[in-house]
C-alpha positions as CSV (number, residue, x, y, z in Angstrom):
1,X,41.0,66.7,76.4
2,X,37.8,68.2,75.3
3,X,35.2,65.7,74.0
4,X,32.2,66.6,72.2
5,X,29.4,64.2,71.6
6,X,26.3,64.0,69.7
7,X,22.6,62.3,69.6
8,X,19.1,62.5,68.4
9,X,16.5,61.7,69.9
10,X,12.6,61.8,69.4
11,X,11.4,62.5,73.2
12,X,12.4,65.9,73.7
13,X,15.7,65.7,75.9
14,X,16.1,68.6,79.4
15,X,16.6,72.1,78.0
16,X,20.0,73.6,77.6
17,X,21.7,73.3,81.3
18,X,25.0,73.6,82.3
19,X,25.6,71.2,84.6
20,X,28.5,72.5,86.3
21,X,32.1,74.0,85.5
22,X,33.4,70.6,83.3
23,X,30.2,69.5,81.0
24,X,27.9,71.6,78.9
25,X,25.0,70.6,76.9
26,X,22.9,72.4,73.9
27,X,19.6,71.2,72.8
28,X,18.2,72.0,68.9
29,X,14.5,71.2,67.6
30,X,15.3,69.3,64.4
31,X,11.8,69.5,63.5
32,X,8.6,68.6,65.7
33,X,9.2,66.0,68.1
34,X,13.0,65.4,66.7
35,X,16.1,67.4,68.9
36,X,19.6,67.2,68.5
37,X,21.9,67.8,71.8
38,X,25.5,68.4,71.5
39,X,27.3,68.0,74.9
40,X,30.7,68.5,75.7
41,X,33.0,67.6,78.8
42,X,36.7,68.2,79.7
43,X,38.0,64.4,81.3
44,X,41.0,64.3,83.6
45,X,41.9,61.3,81.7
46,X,45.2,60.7,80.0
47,X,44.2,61.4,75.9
48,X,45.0,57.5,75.1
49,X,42.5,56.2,78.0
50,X,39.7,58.5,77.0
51,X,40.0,57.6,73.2
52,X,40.3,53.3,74.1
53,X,36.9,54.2,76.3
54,X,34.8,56.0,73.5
55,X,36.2,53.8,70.9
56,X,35.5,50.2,72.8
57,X,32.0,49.8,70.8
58,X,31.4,46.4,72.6
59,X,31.4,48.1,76.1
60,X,29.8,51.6,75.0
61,X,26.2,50.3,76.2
62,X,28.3,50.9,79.7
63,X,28.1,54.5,79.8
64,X,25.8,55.7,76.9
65,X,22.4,54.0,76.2
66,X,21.6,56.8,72.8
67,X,25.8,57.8,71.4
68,X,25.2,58.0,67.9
69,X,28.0,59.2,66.6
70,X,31.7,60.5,68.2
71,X,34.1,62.8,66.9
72,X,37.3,64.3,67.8
């Protein structure tokens, strides 16, 4: 499963990295002081436990502090 995931943020976030074979991240200057970063990751995760993780909204505070928005 590939997952992409999406924030915005106005302190300006590391600059594009891949940070190692799995996850990748791209970072775009909305306007001054405003970035986007779009980051995906491949999860060896059965699809049905991946989705009940990134869909649990009263425990997503557990692994991401900025999500704004998911798709997929």
């Amino acid at each position: 499963m590939l997952i992409y995931l999406v924030s915005s943020c106005h302190t300006k976030p590391q600059k594009e990295t891949d940070v190692n074979k799995l996850e990748k991240q791209k970072v775009i200057e909305l306007e001054k002081n405003h970035w986007q970063t779009y980051t995906s990751i491949v999860i060896n995760a059965p699809l049905e436990e991946v989705w009940n993780t990134l869909t649990d909204w009263d425990n997503i505070s557990d692994w991401s502090s900025t999500l704004k928005n998911i798709e997929g």
